[in-house]
C-alpha positions in Angstrom: 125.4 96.3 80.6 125.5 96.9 76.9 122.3 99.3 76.7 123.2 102.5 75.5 121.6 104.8 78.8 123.7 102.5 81.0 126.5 102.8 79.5 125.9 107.0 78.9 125.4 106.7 83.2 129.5 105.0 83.2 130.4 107.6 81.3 128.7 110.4 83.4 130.4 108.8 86.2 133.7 108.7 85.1 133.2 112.3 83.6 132.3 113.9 86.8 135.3 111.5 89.4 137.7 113.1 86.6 136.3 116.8 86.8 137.2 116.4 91.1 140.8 114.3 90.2 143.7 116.5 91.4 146.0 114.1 89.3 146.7 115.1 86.1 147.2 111.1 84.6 144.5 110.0 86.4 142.2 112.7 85.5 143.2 111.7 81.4 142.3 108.1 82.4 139.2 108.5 83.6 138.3 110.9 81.1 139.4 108.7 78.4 137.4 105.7 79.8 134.0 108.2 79.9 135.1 109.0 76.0 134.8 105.1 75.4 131.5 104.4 77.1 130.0 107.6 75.3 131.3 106.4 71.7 130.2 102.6 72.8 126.5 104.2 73.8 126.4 106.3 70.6 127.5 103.0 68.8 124.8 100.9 69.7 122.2 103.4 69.7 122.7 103.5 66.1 123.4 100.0 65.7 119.6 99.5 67.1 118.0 102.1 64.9 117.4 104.9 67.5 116.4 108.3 66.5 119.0 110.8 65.8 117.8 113.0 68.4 118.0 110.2 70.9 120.9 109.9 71.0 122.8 113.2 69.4 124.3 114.5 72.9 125.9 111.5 73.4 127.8 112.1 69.8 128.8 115.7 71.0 130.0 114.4 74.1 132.0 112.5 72.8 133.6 115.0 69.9 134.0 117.0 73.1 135.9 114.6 75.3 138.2 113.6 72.0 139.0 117.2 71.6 140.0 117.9 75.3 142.2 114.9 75.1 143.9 115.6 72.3 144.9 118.9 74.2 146.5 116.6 76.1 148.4 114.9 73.6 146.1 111.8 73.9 144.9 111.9 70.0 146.6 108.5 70.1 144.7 106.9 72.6 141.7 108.7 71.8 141.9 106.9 68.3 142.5 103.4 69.7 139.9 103.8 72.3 137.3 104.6 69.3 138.5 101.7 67.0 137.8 99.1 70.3 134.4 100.3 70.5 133.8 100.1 67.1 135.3 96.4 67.4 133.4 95.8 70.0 129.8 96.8 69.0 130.2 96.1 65.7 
């Protein structure tokens, strides 16, 4: 569950079920949750020693989520969601 590609794949999932959600809420949450599972992927790639390159998309798919968001007026959660991960695979 923790390997960085399967967590990337969540993220995907979650990215592309919010890009179809008519529902503005649920649309933030799901994008939100992808946000997490790319920072979480990007995380432990580093953690493990993977090349840059490896993993680099994952990084700018994430700055790109946590800017969308904070359109939104999620910076907050965007924040708190990042500090978790960091928790987490740290």
């Amino acid at each position: 569950m923790g390997e960085p590609n399967a967590l990337v794949r969540l993220g995907q999932r979650d990215e592309k079920n919010a890009i179809a959600e008519s529902d503005r809420e649920k649309r933030d949450v799901l994008l939100l949750r992808a946000f997490g599972f790319y920072a979480a992927a990007a995380e432990r790639s580093y953690d493990e020693g993977w090349p840059d390159d490896a993993w680099q998309s994952w990084r700018y798919r994430r700055s790109t989520l946590a800017r969308l968001l904070a359109r939104e007026g999620l910076m907050q959660q965007v924040a708190d969601s990042y500090v978790r991960v960091q928790d987490k695979w740290r």
